[in-house]
C-alpha positions in Angstrom: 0.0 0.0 0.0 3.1 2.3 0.6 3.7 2.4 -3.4 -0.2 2.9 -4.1 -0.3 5.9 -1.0 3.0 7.9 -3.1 1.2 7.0 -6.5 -2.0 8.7 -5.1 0.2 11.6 -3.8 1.8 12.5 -6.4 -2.1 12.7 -8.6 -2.8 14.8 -5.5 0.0 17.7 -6.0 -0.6 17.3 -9.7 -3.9 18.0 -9.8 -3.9 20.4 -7.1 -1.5 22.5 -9.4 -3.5 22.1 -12.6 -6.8 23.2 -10.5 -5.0 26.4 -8.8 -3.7 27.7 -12.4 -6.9 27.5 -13.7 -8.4 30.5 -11.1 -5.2 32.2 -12.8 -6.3 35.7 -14.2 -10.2 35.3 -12.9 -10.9 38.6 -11.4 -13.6 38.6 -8.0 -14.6 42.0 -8.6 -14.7 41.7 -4.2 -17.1 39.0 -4.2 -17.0 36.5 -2.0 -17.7 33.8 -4.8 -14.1 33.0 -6.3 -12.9 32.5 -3.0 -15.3 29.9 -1.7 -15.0 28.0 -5.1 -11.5 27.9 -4.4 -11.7 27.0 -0.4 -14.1 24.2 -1.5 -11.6 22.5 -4.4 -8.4 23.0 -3.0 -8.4 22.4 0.6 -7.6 18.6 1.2 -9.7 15.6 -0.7 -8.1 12.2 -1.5 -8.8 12.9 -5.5 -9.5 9.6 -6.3 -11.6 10.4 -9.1 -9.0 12.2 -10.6 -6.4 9.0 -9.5 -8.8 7.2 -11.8 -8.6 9.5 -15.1 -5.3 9.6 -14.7 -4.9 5.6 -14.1 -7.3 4.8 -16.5 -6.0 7.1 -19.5 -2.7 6.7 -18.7 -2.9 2.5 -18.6 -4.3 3.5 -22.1 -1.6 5.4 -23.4 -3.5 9.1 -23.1 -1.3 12.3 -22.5 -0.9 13.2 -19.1 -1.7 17.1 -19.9 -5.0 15.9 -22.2 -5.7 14.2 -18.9 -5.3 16.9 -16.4 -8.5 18.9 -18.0 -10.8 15.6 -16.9 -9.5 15.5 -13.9 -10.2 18.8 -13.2 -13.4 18.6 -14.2 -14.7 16.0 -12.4 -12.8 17.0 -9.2 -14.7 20.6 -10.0 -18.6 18.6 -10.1 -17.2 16.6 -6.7 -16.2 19.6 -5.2 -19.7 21.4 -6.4 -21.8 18.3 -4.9 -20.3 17.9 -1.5 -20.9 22.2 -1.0 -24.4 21.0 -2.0 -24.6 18.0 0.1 -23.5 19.7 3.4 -26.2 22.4 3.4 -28.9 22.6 6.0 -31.5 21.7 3.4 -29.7 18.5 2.4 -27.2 16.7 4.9 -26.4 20.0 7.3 -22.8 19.4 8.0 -20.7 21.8 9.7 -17.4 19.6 8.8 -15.8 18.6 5.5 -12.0 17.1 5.2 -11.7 18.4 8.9 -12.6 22.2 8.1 -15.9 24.3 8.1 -18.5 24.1 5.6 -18.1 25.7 2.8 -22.0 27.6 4.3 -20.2 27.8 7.7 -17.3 29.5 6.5 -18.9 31.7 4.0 -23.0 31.8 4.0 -25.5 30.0 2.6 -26.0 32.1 -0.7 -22.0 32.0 -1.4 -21.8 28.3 -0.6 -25.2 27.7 -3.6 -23.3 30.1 -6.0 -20.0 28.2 -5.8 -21.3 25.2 -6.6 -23.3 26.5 -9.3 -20.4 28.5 -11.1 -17.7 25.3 -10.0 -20.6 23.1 -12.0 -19.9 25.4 -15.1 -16.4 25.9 -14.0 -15.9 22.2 -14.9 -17.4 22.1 -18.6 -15.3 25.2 -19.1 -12.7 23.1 -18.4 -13.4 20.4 -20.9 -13.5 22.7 -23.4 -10.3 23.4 -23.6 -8.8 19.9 -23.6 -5.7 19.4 -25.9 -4.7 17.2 -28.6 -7.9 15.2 -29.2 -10.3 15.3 -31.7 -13.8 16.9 -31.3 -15.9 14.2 -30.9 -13.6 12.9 -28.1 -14.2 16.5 -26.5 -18.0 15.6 -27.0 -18.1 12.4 -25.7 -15.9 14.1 -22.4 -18.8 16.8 -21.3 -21.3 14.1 -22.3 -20.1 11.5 -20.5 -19.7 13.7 -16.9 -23.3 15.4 -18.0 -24.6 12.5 -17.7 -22.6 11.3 -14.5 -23.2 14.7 -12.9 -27.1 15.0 -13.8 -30.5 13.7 -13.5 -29.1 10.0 -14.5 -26.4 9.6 -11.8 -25.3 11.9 -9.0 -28.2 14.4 -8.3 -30.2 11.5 -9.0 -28.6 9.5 -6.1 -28.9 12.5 -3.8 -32.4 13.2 -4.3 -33.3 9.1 -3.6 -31.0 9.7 -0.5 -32.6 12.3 0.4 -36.4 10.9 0.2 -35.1 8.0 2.1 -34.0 9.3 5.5 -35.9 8.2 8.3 -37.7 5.0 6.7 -36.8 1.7 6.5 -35.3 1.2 2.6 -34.5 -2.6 0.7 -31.0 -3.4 0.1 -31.6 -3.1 -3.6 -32.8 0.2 -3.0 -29.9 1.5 -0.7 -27.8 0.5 -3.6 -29.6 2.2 -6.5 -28.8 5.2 -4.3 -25.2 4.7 -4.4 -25.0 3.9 -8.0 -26.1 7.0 -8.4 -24.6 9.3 -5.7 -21.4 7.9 -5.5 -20.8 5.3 -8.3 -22.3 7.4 -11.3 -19.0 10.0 -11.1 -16.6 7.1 -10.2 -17.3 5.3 -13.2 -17.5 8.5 -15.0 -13.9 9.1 -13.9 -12.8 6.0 -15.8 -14.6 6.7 -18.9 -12.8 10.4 -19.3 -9.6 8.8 -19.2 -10.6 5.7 -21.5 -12.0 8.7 -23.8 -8.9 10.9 -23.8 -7.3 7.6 -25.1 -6.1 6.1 -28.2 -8.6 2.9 -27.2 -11.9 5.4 -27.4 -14.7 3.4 -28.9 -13.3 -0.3 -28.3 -17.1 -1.0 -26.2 -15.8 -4.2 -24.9 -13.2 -2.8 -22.9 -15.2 0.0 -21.9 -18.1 -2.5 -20.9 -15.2 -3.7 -18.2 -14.1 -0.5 -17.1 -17.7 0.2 -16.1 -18.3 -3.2 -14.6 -15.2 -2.4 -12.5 -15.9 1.7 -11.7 -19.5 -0.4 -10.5 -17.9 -2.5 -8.0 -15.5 -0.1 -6.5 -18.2 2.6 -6.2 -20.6 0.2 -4.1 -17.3 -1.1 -2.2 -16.5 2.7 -1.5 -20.0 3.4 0.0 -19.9 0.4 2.0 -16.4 1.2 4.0 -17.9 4.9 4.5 -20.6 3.4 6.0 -18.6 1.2 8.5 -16.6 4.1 9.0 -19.5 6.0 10.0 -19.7 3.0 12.7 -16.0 2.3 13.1 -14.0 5.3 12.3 -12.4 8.4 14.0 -14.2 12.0 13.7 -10.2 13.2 13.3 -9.0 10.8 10.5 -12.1 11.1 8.5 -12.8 14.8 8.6 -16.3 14.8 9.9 -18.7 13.9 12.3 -19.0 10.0 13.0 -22.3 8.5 13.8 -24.0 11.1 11.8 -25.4 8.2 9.5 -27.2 7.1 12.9 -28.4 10.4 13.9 -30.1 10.8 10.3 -31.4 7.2 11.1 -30.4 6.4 7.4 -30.2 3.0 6.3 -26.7 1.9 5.6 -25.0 -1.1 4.5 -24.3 -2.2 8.2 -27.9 -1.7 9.4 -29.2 -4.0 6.5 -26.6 -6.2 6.7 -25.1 -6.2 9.8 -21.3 -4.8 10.4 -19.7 -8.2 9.7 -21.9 -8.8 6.7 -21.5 -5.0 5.5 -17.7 -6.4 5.5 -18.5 -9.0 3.6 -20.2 -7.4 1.1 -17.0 -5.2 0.4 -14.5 -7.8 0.2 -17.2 -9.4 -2.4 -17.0 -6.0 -4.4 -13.4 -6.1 -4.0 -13.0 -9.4 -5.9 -15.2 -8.7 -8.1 -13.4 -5.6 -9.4 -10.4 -7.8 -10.0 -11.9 -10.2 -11.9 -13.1 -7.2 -14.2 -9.7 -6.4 -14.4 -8.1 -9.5 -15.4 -10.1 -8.7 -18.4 -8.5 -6.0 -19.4 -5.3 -7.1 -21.7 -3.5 -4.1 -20.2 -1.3 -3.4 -16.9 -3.9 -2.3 -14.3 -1.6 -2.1 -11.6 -2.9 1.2 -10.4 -6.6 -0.2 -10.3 -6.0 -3.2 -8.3 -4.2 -1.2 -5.4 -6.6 1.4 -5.9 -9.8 -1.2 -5.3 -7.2 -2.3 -2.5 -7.4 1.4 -0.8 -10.6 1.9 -1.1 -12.2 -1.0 0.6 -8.6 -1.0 3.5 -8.9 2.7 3.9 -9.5 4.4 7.1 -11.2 8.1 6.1 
């Protein structure tokens, strides 16, 4: 895991480079806007969704600067949906990555504006992606429309959000998570597959998505036996919030031991997705590794 932890830090001061020089020249006019976009993209976040363009595109033979303008875009929409998701109207947190809110260190207003302009902030961003062709750049915003939108993450926040406080199937817990936390994970893969020499080979990217499908349940499931198991300091926010919401979870349904059952399960069967793929996918086995072994 040592390698994997220096692999994932080295995507972590790349990206947070890229993502700085793109504020570059923006002017704030004295509003408070620019400033919250940046407090809510740059301070901390593992950046495994940019780990995976990068791993993904770069197991494919993409360019490591074509890749930096996915990974910034998707890191943008993350950024965007957790200001959203810690508002009092939607989870009410006061702690992300071991800092105020976004709301809590600006307002309310500021926090809703700098998701909105980080969502656009992001398709700026794609449009500007070098040295591919134009219906690569298309099928980039498509592809993380679609992830970001009414078919994946808002989708998955809106069920989760219904759901509180009532007793919810397994099979509906996990549509949730396909949605709210799977839909940009495996739209992660699919930028780097599409900034690729390989874009269009379906069979390949039929097992990327098979594979971004397990990890993202596998990564909801060890959040939610964090939420039992962890430590408020290492993860960055509250712990037993999941409880005090009354929100199902893996380890209610399933019990904690069956809840780690179910992501060792996931973990294997991201592998055998992988051993699929006639490529080196090093960096996506240690990466299932971390997610499901992590501890925040």
């Amino acid at each position: 895991m040592g390698h994997f932890s220096e692999e994932l830090q080295q995507v972590q001061t790349r990206i947070n480079h890229f993502l700085e020089a793109q504020f570059e020249g923006i002017e704030s006019h004295n509003a408070p806007l620019l400033e919250a976009m940046k407090y809510a993209l740059l301070l901390g976040g593992k950046r495994v969704r940019p780990f995976l363009v990068y791993a993904t595109g770069q197991m494919l033979g993409a360019e490591k600067q074509t890749l930096d303008y996915a990974a910034a875009a998707i890191e943008a929409i993350h950024a965007y949906s957790l200001i959203h998701d810690d508002l009092p109207a939607m989870d009410d947190d006061n702690l992300r990555r071991g800092h105020p809110t976004c709301h809590i260190q600006f307002d309310e207003a500021t926090a809703i504006l700098a998701g909105d302009a980080l969502q656009s902030f992001a398709f700026e961003i794609l449009t500007k992606t070098p040295n591919i062709s134009s219906e690569q750049k298309l099928a980039l915003v498509q592809i993380l429309a679609q992830g970001a939108g009414v078919q994946g993450m808002c989708l998955g926040q809106s069920l989760d959000l219904i759901s509180e406080h009532k007793q919810i199937s397994l099979s509906e817990l996990e549509l949730i998570h396909r949605n709210k936390t799977g839909a940009l994970l495996i739209a992660a893969l699919k930028l780097g597959f599409i900034c690729s020499p390989h874009f269009g080979d379906k069979t390949l990217e039929q097992s990327l998505t098979q594979y971004a499908e397990a990890i993202g349940l596998a990564f909801q499931v060890q959040d939610d036996i964090l939420d039992i198991e962890g430590d408020s300091a290492e993860i960055g926010k509250q712990v037993g919030a999941d409880l005090d919401l009354d929100k199902s979870t893996y380890p209610k349904l399933l019990g904690l031991s069956g809840a780690k059952q179910k992501a060792q399960d996931l973990y294997q069967s991201a592998l055998s997705e992988l051993e699929k793929i006639p490529f080196d996918t090093t960096a996506l086995r240690a990466l299932a590794e971390f997610i499901i072994t992590r501890k925040s």
